[in-house]
Every structure is written in C-alpha cells, then in structure tokens.
Chimera marker file (.cmm) of the C-alpha trace (Angstrom):
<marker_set name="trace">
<marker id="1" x="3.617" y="-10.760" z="-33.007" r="1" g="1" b="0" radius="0.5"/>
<marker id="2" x="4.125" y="-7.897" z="-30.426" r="1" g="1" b="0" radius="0.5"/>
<marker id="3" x="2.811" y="-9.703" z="-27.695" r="1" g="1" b="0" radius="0.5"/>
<marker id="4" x="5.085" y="-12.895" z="-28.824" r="1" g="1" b="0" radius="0.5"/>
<marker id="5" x="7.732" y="-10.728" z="-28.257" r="1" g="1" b="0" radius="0.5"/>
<marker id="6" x="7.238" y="-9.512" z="-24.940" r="1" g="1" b="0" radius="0.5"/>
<marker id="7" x="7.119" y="-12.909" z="-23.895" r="1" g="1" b="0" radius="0.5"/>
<marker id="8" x="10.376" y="-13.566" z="-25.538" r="1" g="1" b="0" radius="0.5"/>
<marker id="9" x="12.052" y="-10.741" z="-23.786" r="1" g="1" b="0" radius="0.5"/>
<marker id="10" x="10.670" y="-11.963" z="-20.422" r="1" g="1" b="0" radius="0.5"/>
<marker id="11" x="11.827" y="-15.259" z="-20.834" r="1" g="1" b="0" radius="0.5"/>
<marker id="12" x="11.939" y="-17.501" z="-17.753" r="1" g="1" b="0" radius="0.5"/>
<marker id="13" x="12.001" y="-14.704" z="-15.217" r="1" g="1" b="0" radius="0.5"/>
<marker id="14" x="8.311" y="-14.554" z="-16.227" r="1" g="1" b="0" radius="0.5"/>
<marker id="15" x="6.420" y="-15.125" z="-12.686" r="1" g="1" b="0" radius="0.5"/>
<marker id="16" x="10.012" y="-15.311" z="-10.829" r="1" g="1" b="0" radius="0.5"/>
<marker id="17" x="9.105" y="-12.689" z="-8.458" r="1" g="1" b="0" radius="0.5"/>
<marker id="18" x="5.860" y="-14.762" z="-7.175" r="1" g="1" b="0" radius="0.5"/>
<marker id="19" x="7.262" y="-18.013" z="-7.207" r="1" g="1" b="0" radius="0.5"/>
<marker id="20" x="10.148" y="-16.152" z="-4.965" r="1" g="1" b="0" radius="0.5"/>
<marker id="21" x="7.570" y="-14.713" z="-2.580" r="1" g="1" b="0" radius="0.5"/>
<marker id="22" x="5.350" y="-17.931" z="-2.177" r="1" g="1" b="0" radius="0.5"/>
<marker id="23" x="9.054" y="-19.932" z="-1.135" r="1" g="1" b="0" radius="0.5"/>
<marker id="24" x="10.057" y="-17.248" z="1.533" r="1" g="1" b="0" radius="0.5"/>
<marker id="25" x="6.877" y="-16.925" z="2.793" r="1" g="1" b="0" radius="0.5"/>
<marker id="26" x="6.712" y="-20.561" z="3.279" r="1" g="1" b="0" radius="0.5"/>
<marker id="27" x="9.968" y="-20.755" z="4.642" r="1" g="1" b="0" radius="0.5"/>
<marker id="28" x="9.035" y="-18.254" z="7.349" r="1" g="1" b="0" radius="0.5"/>
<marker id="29" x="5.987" y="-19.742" z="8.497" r="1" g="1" b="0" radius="0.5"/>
<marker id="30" x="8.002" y="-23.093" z="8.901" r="1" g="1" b="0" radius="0.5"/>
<marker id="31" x="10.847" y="-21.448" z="10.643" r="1" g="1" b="0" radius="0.5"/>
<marker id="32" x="7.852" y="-19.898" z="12.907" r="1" g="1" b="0" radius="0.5"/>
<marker id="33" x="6.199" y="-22.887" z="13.578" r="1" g="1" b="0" radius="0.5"/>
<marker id="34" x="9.213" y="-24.695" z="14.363" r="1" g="1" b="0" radius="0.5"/>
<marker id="35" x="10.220" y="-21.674" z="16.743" r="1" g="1" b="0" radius="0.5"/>
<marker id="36" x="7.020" y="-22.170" z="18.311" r="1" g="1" b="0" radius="0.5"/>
<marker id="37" x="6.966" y="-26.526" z="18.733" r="1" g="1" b="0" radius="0.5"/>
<marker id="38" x="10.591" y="-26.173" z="20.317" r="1" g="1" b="0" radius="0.5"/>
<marker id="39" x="8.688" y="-23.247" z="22.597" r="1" g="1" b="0" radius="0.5"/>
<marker id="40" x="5.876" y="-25.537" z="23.301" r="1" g="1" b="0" radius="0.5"/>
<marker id="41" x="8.307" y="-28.401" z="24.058" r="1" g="1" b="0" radius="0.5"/>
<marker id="42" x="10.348" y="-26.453" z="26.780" r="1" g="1" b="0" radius="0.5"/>
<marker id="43" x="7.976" y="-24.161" z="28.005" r="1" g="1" b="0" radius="0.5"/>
<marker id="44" x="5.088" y="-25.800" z="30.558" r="1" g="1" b="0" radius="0.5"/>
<marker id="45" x="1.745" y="-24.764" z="28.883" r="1" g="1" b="0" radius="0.5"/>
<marker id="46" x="-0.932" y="-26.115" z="31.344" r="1" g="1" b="0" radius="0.5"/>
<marker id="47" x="-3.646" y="-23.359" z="31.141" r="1" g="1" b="0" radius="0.5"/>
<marker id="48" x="-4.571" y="-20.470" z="29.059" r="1" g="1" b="0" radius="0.5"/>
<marker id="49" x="-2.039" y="-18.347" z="31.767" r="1" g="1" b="0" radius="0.5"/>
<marker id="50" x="0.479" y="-19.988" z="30.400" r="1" g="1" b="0" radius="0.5"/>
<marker id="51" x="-0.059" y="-19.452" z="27.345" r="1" g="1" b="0" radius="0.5"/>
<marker id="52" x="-0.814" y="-16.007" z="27.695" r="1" g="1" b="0" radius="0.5"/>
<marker id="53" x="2.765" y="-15.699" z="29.684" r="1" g="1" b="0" radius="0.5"/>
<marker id="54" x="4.345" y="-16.888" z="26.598" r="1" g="1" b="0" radius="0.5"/>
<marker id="55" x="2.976" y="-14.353" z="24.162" r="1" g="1" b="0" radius="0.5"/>
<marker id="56" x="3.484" y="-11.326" z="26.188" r="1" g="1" b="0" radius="0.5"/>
<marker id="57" x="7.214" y="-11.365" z="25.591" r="1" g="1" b="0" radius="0.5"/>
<marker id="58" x="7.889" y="-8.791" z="22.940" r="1" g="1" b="0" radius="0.5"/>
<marker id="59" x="9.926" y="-10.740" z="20.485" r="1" g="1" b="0" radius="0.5"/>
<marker id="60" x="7.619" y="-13.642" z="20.461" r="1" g="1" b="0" radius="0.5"/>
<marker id="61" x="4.577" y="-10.871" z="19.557" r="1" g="1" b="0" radius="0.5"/>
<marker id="62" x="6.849" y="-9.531" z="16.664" r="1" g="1" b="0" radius="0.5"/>
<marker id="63" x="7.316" y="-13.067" z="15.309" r="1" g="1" b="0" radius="0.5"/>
<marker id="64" x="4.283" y="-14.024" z="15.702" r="1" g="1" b="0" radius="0.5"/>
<marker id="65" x="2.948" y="-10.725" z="13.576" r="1" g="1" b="0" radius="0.5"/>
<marker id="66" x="5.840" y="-11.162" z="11.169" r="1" g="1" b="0" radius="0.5"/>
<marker id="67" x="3.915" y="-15.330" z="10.522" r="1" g="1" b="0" radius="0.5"/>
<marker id="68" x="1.119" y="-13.129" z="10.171" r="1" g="1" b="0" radius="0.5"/>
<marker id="69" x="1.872" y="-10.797" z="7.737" r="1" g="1" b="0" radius="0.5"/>
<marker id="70" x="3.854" y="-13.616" z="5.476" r="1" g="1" b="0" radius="0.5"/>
<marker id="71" x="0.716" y="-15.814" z="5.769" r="1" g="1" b="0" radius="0.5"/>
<marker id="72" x="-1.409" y="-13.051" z="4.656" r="1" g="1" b="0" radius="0.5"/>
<marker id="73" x="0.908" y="-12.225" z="1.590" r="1" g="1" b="0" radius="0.5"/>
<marker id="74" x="1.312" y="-15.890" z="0.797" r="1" g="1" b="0" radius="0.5"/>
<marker id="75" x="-2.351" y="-16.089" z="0.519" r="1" g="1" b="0" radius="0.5"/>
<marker id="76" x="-2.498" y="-12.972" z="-1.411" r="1" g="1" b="0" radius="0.5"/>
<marker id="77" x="-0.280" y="-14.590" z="-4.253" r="1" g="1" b="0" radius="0.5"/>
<marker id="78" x="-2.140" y="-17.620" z="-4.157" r="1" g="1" b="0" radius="0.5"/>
<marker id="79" x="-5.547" y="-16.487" z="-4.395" r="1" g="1" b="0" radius="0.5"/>
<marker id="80" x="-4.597" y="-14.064" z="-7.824" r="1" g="1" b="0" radius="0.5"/>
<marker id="81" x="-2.475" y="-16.852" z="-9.116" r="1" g="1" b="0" radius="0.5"/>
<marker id="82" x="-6.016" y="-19.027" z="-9.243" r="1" g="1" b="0" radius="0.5"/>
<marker id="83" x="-8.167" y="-16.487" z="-9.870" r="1" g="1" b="0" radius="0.5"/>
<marker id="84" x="-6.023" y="-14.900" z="-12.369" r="1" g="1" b="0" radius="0.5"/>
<marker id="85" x="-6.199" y="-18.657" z="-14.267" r="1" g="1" b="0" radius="0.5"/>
<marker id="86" x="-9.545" y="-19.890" z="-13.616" r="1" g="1" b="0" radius="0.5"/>
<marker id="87" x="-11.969" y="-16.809" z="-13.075" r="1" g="1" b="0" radius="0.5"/>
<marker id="88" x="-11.899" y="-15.500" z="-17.198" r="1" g="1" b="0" radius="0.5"/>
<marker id="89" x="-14.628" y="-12.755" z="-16.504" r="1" g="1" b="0" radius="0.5"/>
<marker id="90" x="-12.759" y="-9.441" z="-15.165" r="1" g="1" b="0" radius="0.5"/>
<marker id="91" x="-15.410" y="-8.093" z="-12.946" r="1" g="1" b="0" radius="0.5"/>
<marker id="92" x="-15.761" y="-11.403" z="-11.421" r="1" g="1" b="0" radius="0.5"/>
<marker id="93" x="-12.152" y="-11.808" z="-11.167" r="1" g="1" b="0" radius="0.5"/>
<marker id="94" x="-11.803" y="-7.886" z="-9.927" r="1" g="1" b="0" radius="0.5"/>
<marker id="95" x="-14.236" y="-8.453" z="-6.956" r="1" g="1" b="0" radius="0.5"/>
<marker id="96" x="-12.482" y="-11.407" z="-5.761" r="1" g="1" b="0" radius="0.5"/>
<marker id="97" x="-9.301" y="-9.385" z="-5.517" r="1" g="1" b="0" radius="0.5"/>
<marker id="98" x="-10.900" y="-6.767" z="-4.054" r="1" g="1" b="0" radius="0.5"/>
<marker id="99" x="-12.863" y="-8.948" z="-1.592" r="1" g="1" b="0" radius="0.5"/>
<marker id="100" x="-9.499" y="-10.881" z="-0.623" r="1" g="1" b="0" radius="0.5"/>
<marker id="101" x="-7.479" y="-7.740" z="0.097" r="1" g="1" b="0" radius="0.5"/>
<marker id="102" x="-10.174" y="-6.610" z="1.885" r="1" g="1" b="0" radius="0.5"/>
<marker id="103" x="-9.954" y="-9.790" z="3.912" r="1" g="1" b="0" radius="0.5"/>
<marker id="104" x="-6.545" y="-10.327" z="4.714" r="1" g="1" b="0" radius="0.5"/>
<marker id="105" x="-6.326" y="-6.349" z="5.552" r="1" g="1" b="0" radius="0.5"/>
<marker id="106" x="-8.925" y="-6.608" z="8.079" r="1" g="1" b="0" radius="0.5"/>
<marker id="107" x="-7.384" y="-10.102" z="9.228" r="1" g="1" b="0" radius="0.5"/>
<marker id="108" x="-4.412" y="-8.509" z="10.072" r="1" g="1" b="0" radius="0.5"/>
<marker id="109" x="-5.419" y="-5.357" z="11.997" r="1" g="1" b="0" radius="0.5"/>
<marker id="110" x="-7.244" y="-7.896" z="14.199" r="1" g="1" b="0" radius="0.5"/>
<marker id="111" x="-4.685" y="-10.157" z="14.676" r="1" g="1" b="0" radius="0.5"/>
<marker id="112" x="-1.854" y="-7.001" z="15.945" r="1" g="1" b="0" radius="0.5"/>
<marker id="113" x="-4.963" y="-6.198" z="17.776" r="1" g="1" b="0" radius="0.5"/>
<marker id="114" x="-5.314" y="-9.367" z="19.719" r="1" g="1" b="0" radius="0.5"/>
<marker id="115" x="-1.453" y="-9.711" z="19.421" r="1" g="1" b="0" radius="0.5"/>
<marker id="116" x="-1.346" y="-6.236" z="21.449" r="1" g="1" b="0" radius="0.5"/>
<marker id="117" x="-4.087" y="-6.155" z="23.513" r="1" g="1" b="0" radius="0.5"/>
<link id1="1" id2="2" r="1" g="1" b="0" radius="0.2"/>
<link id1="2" id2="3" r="1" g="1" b="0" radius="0.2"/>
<link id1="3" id2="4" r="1" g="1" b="0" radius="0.2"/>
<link id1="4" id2="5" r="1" g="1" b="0" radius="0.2"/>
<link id1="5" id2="6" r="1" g="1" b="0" radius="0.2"/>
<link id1="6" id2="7" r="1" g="1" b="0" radius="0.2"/>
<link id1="7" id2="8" r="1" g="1" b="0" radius="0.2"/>
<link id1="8" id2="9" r="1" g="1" b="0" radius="0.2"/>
<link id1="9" id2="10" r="1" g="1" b="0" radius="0.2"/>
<link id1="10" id2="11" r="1" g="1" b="0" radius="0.2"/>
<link id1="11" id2="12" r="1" g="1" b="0" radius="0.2"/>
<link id1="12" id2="13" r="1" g="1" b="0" radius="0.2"/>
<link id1="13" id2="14" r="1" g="1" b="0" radius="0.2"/>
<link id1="14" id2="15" r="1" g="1" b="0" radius="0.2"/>
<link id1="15" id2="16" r="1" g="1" b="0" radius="0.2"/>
<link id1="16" id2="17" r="1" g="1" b="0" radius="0.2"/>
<link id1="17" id2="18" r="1" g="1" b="0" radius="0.2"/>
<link id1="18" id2="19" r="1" g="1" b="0" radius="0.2"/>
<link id1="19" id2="20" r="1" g="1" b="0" radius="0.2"/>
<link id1="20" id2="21" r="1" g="1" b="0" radius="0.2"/>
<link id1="21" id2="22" r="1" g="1" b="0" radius="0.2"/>
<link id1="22" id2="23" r="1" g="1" b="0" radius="0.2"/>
<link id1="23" id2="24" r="1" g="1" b="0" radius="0.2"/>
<link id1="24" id2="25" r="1" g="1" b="0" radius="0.2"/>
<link id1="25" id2="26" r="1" g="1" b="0" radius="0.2"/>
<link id1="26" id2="27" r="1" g="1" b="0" radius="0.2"/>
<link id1="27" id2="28" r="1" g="1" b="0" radius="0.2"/>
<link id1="28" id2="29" r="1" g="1" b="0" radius="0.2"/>
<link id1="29" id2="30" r="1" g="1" b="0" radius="0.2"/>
<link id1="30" id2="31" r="1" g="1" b="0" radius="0.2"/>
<link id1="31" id2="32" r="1" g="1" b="0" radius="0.2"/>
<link id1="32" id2="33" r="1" g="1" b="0" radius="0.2"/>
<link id1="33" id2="34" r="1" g="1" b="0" radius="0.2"/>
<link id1="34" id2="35" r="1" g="1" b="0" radius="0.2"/>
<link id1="35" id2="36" r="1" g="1" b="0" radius="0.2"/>
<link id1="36" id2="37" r="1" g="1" b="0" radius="0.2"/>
<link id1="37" id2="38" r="1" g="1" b="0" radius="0.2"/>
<link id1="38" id2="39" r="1" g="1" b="0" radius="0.2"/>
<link id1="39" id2="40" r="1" g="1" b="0" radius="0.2"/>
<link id1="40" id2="41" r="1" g="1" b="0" radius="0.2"/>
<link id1="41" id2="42" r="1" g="1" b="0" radius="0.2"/>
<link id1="42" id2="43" r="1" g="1" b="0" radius="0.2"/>
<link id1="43" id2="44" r="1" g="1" b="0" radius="0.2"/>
<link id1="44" id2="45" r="1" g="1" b="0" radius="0.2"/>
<link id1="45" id2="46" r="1" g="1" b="0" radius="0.2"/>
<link id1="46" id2="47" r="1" g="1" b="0" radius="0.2"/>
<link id1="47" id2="48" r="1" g="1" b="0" radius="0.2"/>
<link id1="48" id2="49" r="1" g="1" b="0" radius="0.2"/>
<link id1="49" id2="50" r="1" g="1" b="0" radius="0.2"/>
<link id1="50" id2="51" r="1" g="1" b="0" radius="0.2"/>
<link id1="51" id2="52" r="1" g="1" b="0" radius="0.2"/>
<link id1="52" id2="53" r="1" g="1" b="0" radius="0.2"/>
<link id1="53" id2="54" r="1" g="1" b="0" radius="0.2"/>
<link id1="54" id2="55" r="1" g="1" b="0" radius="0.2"/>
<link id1="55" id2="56" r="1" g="1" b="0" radius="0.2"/>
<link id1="56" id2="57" r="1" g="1" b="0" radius="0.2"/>
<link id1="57" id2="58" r="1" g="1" b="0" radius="0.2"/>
<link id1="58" id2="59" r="1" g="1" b="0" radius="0.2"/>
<link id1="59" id2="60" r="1" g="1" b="0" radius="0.2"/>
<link id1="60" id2="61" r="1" g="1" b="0" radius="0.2"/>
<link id1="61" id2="62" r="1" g="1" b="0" radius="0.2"/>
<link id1="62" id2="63" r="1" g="1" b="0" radius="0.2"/>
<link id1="63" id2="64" r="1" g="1" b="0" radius="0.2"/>
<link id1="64" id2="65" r="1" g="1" b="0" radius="0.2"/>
<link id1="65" id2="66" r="1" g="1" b="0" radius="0.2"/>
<link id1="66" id2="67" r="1" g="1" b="0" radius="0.2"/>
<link id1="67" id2="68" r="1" g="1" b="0" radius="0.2"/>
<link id1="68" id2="69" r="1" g="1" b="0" radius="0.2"/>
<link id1="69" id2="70" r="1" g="1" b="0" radius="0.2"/>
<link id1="70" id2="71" r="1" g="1" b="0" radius="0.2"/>
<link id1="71" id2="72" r="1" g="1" b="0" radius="0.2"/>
<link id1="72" id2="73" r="1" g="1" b="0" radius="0.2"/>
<link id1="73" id2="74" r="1" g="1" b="0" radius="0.2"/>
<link id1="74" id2="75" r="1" g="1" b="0" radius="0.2"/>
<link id1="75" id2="76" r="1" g="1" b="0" radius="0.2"/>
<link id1="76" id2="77" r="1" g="1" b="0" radius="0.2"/>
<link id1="77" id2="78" r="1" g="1" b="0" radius="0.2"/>
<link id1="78" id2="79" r="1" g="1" b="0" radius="0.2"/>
<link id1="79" id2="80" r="1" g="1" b="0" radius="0.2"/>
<link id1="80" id2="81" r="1" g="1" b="0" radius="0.2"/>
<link id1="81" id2="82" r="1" g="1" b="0" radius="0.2"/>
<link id1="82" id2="83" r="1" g="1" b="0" radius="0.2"/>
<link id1="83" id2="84" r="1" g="1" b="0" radius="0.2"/>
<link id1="84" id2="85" r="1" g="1" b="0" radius="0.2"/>
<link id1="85" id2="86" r="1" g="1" b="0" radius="0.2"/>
<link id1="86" id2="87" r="1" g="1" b="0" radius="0.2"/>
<link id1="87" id2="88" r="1" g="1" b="0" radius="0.2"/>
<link id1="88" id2="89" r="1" g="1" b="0" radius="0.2"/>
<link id1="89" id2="90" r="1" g="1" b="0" radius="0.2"/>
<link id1="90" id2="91" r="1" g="1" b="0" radius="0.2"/>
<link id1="91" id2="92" r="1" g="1" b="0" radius="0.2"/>
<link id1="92" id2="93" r="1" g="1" b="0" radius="0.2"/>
<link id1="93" id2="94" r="1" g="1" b="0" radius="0.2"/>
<link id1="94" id2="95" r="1" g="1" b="0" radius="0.2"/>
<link id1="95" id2="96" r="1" g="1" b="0" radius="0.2"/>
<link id1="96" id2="97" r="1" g="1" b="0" radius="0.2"/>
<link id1="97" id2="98" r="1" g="1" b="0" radius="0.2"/>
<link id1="98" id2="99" r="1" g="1" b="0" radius="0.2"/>
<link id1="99" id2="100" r="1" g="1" b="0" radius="0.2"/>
<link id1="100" id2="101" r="1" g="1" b="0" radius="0.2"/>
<link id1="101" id2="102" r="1" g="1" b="0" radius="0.2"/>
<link id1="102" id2="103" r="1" g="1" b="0" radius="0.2"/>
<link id1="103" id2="104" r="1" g="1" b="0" radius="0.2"/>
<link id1="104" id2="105" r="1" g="1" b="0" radius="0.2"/>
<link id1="105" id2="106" r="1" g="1" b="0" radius="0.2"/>
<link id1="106" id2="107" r="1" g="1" b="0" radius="0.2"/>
<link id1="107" id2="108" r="1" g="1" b="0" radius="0.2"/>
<link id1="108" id2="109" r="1" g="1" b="0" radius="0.2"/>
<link id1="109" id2="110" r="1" g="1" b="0" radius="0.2"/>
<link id1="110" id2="111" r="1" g="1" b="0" radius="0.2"/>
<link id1="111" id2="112" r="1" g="1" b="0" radius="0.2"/>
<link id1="112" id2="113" r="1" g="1" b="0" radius="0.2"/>
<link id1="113" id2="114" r="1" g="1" b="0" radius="0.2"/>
<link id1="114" id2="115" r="1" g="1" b="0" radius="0.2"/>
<link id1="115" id2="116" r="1" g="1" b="0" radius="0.2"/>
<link id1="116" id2="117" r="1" g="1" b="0" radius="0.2"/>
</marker_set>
C-alpha cells in the first residue's frame, strides 16, 4: 500500500526529469550538427588543413565539446533507462553503470584532449 502511494503522489512527473534531458540533449546535438552542415556548406574543406583550420576557432571547440558532453549525458540516460528495465540482477545491472560512466568519463577527457591539442 505504501509503495502504491508513492506512486500516487508522483503522479505523471514520474520520469519527467529524464524524458526532459533525453529532448534537450537531442535538440542540441541537432542544432550542432546543423551548425556544422551549414559550416561544411560555406566553408571549402579540401584536406585535413582545412579541416583542422575550422576547428581551431575557439567557439567552434566549445560547441563542439558542449555536442560532446550532451551526447555523453544522452547516452548516460539511455543506457540506465534499459538497463534499469531489462538487466533484473543488481550486480549485473551495477557493473554496467559503473562500466558506462567509466566509459563516457574517459570518452570525454579524450575528446577535450583532441579538441585542445
């Protein structure tokens, strides 16, 4: 009965916040990508120079790291959502977690790494 209630007293905001997080995110990334195709389509990329050129410009680096970071956390929430349904045992389930943070930690010092190098 308890745990009926705290349910009830949840109501629909129950899983608001990650259904919130997984929109922005997305919305980000597309923003990003789209910043980067309209880029692409008015900036001459013709060799890895080029390229280069483009990402040395300090606001294109922060963008880039800010994709980054919401592809990372977008990940994050996915990954618990399905283990949190499908994986039942909690070690199992607690060493995935562990194992993605790990992950998408160490993903993301690399990337600011070769963002900044």
């Amino acid at each position: 009965m308890v745990k009926d209630m705290n349910r009830i007293i949840s109501g629909a905001h129950y899983g608001l916040r990650d259904w919130l997080i997984q929109r922005v995110t997305a919305v980000l990334m597309v923003v990003y990508v789209l910043l980067l195709a309209f880029l692409f389509a008015f900036y001459p990329i013709s060799d890895y120079a080029a390229l280069k050129s483009l990402f040395t410009s300090q606001w294109v680096r922060i963008a880039s790291f800010l994709f980054f970071i919401s592809l990372c956390w977008h990940a994050w929430v996915g990954m618990r959502n399905v283990f949190m349904d499908y994986i039942h045992a909690t070690i199992i389930r607690l060493t995935l977690h562990i194992a993605v943070i790990i992950s998408l930690f160490f993903y993301l010092i690399w990337f600011a790494e070769i963002l900044w190098s």
